[in-house]
Backbone as XML, in Angstrom:
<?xml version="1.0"?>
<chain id="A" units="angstrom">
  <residue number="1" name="UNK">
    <atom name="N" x="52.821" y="-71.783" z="-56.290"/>
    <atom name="CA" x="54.044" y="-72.322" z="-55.744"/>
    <atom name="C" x="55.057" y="-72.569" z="-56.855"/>
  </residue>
  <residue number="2" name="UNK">
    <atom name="N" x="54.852" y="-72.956" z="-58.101"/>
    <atom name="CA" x="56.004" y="-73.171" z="-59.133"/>
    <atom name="C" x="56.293" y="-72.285" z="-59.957"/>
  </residue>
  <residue number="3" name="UNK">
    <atom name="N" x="55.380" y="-70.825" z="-59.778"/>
    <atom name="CA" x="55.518" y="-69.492" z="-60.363"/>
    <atom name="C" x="57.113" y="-69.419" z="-59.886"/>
  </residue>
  <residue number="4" name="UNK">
    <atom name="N" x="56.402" y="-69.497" z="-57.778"/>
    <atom name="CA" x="57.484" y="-68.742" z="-57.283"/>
    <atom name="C" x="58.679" y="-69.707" z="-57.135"/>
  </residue>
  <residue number="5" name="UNK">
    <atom name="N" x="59.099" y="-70.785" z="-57.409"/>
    <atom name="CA" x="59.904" y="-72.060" z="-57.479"/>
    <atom name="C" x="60.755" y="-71.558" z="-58.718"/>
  </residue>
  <residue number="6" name="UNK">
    <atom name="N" x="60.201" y="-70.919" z="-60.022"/>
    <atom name="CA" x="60.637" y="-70.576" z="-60.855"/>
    <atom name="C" x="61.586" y="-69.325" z="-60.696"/>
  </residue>
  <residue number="7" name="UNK">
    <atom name="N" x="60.926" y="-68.541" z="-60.341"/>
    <atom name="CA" x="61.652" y="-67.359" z="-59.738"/>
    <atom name="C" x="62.543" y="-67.010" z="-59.184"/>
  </residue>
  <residue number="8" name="UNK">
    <atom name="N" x="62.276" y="-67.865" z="-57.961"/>
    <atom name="CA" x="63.406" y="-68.001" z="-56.690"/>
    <atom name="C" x="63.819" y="-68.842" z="-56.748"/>
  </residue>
  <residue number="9" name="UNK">
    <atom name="N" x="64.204" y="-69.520" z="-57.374"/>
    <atom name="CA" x="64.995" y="-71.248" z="-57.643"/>
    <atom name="C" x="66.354" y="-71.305" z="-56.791"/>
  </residue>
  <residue number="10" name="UNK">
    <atom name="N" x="66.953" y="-70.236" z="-56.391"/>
    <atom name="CA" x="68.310" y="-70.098" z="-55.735"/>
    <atom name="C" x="68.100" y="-70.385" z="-54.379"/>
  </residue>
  <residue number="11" name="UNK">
    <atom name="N" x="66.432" y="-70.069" z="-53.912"/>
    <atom name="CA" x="66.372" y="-69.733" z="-52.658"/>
    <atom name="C" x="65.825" y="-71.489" z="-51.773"/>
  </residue>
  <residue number="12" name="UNK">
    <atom name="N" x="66.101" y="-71.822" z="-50.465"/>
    <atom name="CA" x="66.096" y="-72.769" z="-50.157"/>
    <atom name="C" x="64.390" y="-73.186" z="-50.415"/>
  </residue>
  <residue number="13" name="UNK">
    <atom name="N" x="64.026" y="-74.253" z="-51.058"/>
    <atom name="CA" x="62.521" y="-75.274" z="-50.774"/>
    <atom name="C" x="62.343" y="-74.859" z="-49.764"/>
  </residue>
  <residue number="14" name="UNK">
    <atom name="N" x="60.813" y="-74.142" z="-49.714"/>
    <atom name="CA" x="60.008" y="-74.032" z="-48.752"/>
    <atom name="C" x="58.802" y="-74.416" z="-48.827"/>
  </residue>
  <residue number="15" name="UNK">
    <atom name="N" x="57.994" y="-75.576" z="-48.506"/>
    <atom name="CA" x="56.902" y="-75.933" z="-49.011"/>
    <atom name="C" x="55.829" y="-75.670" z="-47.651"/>
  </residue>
  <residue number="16" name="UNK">
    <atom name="N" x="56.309" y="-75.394" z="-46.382"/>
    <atom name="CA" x="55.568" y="-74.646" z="-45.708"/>
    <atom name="C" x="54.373" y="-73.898" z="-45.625"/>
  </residue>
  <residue number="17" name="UNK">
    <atom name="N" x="55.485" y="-72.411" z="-45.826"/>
    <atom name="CA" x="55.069" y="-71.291" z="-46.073"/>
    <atom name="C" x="53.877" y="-71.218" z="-47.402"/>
  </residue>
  <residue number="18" name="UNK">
    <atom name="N" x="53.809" y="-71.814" z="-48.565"/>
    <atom name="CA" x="52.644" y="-72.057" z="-49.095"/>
    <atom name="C" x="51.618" y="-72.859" z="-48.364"/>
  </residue>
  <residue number="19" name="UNK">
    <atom name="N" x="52.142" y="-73.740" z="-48.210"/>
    <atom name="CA" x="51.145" y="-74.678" z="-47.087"/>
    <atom name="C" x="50.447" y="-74.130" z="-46.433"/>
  </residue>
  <residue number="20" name="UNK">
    <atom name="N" x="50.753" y="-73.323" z="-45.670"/>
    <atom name="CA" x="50.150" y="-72.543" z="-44.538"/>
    <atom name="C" x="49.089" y="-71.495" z="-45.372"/>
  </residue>
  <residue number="21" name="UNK">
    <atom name="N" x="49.577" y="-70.953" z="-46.147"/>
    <atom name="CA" x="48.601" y="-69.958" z="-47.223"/>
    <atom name="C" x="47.462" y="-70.807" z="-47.828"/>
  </residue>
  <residue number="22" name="UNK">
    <atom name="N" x="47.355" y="-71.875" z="-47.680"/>
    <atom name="CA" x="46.581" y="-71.844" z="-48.805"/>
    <atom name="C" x="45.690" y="-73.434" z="-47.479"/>
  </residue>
  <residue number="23" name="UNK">
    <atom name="N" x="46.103" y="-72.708" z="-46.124"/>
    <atom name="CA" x="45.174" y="-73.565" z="-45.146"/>
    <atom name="C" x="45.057" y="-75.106" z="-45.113"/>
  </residue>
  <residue number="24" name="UNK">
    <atom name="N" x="46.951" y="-76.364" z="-45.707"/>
    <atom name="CA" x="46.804" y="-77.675" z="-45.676"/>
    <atom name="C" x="48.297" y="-77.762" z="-45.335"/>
  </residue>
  <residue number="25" name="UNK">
    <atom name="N" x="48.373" y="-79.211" z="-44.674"/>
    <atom name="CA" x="49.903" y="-79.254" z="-44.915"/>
    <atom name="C" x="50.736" y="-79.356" z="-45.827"/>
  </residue>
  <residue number="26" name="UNK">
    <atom name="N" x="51.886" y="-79.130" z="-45.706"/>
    <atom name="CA" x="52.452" y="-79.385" z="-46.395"/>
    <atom name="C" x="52.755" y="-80.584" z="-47.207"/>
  </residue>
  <residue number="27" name="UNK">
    <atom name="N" x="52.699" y="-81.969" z="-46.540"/>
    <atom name="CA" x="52.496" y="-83.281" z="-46.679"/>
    <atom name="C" x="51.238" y="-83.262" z="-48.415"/>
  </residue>
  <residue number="28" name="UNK">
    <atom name="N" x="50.248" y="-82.758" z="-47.659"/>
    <atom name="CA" x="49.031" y="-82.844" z="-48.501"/>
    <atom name="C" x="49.236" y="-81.683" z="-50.044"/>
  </residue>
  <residue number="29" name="UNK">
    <atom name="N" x="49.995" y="-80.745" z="-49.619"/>
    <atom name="CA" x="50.454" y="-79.539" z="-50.600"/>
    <atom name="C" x="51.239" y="-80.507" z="-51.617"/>
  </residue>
  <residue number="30" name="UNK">
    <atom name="N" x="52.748" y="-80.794" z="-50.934"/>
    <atom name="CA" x="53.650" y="-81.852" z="-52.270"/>
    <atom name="C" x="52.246" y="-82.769" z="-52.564"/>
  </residue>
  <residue number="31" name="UNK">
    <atom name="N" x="51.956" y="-83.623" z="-52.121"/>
    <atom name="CA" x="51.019" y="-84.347" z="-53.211"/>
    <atom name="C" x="50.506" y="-83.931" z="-54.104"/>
  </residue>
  <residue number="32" name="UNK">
    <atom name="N" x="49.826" y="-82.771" z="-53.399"/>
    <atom name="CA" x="48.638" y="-81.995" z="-54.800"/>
    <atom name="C" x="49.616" y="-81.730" z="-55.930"/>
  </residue>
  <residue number="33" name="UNK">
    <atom name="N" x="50.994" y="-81.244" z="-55.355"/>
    <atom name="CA" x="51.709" y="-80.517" z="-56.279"/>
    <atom name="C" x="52.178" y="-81.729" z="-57.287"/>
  </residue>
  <residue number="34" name="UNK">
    <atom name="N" x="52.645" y="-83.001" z="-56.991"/>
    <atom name="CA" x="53.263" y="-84.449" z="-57.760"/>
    <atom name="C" x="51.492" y="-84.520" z="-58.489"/>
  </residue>
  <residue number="35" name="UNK">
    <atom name="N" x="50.672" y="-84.536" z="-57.719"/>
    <atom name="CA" x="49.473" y="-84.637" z="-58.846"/>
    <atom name="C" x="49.391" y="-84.212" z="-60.126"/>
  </residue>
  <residue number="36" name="UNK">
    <atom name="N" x="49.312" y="-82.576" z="-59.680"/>
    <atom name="CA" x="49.131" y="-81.710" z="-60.980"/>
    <atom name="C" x="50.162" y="-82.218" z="-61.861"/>
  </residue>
  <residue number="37" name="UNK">
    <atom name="N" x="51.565" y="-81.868" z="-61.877"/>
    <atom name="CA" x="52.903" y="-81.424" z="-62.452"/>
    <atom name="C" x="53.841" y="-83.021" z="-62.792"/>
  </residue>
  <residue number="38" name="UNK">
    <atom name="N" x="53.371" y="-83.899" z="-61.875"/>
    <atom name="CA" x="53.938" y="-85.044" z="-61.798"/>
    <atom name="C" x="55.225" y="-85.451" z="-61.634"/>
  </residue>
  <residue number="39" name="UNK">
    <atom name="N" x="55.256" y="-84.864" z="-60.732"/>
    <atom name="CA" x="56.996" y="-84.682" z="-59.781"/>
    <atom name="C" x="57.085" y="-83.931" z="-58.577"/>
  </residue>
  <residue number="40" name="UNK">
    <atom name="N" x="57.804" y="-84.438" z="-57.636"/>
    <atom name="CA" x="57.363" y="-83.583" z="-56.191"/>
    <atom name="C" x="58.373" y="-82.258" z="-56.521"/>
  </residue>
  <residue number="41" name="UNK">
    <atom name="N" x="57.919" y="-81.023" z="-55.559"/>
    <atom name="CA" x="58.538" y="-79.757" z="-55.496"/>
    <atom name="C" x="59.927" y="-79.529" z="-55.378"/>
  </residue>
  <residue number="42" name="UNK">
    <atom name="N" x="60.704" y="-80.791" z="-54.673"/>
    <atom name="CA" x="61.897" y="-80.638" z="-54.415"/>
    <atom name="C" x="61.982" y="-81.176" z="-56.053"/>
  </residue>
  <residue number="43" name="UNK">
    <atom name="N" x="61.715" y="-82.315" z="-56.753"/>
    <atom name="CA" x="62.569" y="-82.778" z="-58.117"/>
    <atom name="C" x="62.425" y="-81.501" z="-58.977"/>
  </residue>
  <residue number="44" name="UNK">
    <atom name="N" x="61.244" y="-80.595" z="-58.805"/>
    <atom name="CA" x="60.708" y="-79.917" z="-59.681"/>
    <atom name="C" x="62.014" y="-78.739" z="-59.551"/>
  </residue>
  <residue number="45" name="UNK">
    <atom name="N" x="62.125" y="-78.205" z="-58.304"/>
    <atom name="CA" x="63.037" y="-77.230" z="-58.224"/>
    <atom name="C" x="64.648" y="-77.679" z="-58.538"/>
  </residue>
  <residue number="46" name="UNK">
    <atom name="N" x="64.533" y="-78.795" z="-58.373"/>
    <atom name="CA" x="66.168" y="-79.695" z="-58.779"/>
    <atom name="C" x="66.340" y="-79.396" z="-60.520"/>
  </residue>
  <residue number="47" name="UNK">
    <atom name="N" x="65.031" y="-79.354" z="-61.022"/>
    <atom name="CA" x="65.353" y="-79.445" z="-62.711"/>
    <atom name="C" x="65.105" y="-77.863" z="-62.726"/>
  </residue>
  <residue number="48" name="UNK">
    <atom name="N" x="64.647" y="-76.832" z="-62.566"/>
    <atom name="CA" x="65.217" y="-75.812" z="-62.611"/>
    <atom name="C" x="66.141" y="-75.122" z="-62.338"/>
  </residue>
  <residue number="49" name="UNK">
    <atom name="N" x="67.191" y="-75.480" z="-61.307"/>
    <atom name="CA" x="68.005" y="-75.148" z="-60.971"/>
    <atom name="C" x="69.173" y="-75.752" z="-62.035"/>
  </residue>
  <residue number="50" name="UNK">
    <atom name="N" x="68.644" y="-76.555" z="-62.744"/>
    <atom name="CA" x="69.871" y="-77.615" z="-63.410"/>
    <atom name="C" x="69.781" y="-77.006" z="-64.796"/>
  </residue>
  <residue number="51" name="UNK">
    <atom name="N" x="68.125" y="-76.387" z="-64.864"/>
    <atom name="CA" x="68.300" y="-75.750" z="-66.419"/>
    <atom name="C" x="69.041" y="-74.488" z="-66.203"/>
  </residue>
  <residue number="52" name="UNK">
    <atom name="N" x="68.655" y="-73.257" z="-65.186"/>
    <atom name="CA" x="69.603" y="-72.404" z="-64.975"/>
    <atom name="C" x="71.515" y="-72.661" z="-65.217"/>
  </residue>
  <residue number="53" name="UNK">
    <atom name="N" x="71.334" y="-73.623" z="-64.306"/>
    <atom name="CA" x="72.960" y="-73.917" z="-64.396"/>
    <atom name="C" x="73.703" y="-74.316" z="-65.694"/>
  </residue>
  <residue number="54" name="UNK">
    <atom name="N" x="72.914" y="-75.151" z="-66.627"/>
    <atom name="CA" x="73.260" y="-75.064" z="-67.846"/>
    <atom name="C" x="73.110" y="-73.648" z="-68.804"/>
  </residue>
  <residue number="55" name="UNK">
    <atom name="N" x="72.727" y="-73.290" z="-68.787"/>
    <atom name="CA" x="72.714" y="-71.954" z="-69.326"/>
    <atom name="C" x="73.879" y="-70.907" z="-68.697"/>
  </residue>
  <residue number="56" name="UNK">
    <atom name="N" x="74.093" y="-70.850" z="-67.048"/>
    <atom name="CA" x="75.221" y="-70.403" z="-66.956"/>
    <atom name="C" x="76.579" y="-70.847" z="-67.670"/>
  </residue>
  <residue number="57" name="UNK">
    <atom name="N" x="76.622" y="-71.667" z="-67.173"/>
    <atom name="CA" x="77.699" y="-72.779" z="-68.106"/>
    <atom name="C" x="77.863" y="-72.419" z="-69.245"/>
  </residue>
  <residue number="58" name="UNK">
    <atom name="N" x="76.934" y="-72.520" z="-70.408"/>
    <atom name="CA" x="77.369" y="-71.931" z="-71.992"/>
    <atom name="C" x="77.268" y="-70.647" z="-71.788"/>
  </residue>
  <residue number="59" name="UNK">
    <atom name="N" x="77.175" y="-70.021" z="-70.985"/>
    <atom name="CA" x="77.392" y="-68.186" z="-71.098"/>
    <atom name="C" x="79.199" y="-68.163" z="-70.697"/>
  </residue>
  <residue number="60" name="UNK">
    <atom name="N" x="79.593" y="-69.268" z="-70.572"/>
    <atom name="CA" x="80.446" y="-69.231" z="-69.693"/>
    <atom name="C" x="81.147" y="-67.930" z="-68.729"/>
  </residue>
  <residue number="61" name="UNK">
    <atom name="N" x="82.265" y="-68.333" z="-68.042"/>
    <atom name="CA" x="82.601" y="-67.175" z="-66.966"/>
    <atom name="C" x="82.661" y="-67.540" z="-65.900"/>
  </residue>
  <residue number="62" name="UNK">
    <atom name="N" x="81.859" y="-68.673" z="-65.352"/>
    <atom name="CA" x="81.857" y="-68.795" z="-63.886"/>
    <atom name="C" x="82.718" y="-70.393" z="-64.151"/>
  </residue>
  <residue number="63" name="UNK">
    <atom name="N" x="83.263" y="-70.543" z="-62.355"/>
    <atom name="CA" x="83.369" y="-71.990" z="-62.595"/>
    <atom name="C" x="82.212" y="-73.049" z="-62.369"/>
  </residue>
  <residue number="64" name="UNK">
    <atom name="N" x="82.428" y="-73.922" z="-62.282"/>
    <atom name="CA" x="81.226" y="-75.439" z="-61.627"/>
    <atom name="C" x="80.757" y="-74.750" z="-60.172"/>
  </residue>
  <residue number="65" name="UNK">
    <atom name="N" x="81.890" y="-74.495" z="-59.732"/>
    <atom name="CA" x="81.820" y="-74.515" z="-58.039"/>
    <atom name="C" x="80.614" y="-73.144" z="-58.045"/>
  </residue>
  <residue number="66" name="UNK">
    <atom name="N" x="81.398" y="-71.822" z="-59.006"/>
    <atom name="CA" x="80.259" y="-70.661" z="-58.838"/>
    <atom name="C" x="79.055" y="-70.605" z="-59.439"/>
  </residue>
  <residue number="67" name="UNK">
    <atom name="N" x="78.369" y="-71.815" z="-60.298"/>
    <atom name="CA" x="76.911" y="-72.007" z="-61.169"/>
    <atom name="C" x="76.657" y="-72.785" z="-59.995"/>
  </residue>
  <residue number="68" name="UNK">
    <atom name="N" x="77.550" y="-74.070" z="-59.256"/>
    <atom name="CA" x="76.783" y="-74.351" z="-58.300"/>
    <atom name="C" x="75.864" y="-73.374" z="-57.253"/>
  </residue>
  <residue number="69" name="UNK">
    <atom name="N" x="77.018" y="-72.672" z="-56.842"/>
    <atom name="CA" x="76.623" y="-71.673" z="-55.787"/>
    <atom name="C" x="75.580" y="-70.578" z="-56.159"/>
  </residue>
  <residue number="70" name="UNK">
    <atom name="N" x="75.694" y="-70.431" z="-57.404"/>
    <atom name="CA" x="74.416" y="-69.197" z="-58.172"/>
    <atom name="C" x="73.244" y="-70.109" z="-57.731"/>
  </residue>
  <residue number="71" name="UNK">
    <atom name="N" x="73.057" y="-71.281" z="-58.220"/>
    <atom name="CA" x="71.610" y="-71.515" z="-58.477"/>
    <atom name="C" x="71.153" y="-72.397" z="-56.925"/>
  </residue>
  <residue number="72" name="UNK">
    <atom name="N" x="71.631" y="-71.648" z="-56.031"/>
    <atom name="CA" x="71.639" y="-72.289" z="-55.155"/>
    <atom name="C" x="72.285" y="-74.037" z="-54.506"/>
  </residue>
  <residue number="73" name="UNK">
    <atom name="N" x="72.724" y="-74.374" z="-54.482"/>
    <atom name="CA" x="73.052" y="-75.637" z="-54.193"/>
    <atom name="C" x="74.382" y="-75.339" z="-53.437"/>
  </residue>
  <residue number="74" name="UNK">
    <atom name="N" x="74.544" y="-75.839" z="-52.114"/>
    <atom name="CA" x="75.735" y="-75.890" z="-51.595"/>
    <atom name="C" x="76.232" y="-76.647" z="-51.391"/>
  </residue>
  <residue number="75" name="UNK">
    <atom name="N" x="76.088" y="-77.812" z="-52.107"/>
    <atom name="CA" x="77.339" y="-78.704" z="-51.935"/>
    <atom name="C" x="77.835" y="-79.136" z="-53.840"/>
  </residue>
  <residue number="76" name="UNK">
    <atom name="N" x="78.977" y="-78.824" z="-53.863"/>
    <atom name="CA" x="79.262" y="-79.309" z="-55.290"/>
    <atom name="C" x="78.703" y="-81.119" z="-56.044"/>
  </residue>
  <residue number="77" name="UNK">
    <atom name="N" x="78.730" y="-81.733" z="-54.654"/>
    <atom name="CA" x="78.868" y="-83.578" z="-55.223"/>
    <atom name="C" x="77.732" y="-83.453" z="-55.334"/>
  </residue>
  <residue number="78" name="UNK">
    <atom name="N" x="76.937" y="-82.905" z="-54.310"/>
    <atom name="CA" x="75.237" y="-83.259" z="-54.870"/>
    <atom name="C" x="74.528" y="-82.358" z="-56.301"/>
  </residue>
  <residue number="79" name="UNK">
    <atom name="N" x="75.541" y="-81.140" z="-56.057"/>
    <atom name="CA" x="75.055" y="-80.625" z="-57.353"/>
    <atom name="C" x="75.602" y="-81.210" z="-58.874"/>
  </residue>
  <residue number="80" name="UNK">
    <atom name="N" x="76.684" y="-81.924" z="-58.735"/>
    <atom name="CA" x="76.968" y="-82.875" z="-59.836"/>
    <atom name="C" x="76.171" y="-83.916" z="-60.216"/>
  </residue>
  <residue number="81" name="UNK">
    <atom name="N" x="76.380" y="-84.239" z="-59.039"/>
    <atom name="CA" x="75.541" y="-85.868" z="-58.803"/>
    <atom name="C" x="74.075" y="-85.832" z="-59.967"/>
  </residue>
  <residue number="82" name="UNK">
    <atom name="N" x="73.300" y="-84.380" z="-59.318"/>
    <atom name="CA" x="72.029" y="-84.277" z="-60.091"/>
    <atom name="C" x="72.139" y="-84.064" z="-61.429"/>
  </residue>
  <residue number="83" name="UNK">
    <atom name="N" x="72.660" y="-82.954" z="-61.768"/>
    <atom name="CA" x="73.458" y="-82.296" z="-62.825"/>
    <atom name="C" x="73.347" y="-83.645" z="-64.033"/>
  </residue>
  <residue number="84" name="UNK">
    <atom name="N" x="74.642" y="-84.175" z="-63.509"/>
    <atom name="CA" x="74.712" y="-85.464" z="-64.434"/>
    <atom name="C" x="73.364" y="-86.486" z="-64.502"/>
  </residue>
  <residue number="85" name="UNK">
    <atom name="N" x="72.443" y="-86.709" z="-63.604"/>
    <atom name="CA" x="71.193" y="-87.890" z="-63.571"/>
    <atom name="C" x="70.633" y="-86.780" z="-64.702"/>
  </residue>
  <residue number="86" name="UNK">
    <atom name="N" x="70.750" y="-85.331" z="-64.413"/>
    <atom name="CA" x="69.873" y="-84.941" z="-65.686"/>
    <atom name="C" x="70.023" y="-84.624" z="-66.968"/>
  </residue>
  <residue number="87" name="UNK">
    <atom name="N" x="71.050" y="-84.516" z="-67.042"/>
    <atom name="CA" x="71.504" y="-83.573" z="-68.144"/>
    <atom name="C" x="72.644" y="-84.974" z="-69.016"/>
  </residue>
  <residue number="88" name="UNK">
    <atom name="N" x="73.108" y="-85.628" z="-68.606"/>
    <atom name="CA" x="73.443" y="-87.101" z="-69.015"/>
    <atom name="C" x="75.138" y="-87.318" z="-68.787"/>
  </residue>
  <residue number="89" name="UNK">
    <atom name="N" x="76.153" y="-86.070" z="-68.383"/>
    <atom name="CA" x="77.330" y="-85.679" z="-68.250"/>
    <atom name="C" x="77.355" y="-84.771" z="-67.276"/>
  </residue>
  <residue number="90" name="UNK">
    <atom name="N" x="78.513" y="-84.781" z="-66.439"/>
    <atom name="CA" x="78.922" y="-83.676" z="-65.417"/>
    <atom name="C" x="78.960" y="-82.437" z="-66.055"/>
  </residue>
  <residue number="91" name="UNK">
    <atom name="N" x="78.790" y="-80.986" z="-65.217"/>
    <atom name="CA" x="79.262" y="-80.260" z="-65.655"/>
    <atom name="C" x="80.131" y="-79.769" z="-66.105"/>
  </residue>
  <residue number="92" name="UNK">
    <atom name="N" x="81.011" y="-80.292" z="-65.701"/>
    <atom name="CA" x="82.661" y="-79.846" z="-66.245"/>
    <atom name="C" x="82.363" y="-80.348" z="-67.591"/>
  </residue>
  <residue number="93" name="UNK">
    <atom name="N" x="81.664" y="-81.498" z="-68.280"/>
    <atom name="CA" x="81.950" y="-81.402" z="-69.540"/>
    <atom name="C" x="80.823" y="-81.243" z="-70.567"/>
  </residue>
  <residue number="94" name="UNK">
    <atom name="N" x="79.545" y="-80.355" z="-69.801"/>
    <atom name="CA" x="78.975" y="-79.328" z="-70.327"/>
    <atom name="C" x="79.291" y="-78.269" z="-70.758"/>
  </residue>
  <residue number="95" name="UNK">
    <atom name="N" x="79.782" y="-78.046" z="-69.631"/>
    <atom name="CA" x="80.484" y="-76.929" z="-69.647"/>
    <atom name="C" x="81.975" y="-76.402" z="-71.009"/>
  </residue>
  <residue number="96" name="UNK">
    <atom name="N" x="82.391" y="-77.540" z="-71.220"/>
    <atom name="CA" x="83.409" y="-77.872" z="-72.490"/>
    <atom name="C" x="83.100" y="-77.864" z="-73.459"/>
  </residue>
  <residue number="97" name="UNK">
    <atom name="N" x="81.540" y="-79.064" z="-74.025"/>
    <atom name="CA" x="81.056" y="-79.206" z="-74.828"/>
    <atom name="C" x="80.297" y="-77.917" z="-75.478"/>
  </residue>
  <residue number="98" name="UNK">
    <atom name="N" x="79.728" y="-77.257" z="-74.554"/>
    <atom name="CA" x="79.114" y="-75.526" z="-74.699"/>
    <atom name="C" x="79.830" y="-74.795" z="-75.596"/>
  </residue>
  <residue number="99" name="UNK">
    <atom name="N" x="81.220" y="-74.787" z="-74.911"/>
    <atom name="CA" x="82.200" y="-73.911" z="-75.988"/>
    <atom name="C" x="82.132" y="-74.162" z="-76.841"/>
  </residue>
  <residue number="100" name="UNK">
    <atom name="N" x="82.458" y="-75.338" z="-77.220"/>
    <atom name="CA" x="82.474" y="-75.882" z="-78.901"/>
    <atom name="C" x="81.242" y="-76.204" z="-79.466"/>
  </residue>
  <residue number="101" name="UNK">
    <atom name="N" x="80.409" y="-75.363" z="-78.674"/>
    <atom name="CA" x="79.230" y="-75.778" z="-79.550"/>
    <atom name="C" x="78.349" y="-77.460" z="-79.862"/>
  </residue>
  <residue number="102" name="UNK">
    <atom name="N" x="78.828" y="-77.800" z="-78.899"/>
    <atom name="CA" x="78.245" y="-79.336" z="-78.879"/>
    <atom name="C" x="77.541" y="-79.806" z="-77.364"/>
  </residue>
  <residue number="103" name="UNK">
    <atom name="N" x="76.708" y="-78.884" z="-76.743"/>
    <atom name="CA" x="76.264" y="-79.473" z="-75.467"/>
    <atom name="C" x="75.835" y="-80.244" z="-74.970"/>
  </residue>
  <residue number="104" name="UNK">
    <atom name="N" x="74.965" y="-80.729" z="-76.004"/>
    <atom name="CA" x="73.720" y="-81.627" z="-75.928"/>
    <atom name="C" x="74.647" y="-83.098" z="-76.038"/>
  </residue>
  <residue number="105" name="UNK">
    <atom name="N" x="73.745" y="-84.370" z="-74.977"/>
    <atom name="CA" x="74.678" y="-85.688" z="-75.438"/>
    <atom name="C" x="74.440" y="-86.391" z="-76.383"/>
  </residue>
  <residue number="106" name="UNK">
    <atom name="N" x="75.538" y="-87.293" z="-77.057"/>
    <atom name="CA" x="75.379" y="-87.480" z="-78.573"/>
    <atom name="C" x="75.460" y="-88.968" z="-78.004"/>
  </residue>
</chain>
């Protein structure tokens, strides 16, 4: 499941469809999964999507609105919202700091 979480990070959380493969619910699947990894599937796919998006960002080219929309997320506030809990600044001034070579927070 976090092979394909990795992979498909754009594509909507489906914790189901593994569920069902592997014969438990889903309920019982996120647990196993916060067991192993120690974070449920949705936080897990939230911080990949946030490392993608930073990396778009210093490639620059796109705006906020289109790294949102690449790495899946359709709403901009929630994709800020996270963005910033993780990364310690909005994107817009990742995205700034990138250029000049200063991304990381000081």
């Amino acid at each position: 499941m976090r092979d394909r979480m990795d992979s498909e990070y754009a594509q909507p959380l489906d914790v189901e469809a593994p569920a069902r493969g592997a014969n438990m619910s889903a309920w019982h699947l996120s647990r196993r999964f916060r067991r192993a990894y120690g974070e449920s599937p949705y936080s897990y796919l939230v911080t990949r999507r946030t490392e993608r998006a930073m990396a778009l960002l210093r490639a620059g080219g796109l705006s906020v609105t289109d790294v949102c929309l690449a790495v899946g997320c359709s709403s901009l506030g929630t994709f800020s919202t996270r963005f910033t809990e993780l990364v310690g600044f909005p994107p817009s001034v990742y995205r700034r700091r990138a250029s000049r070579g200063t991304p990381r927070a000081t």
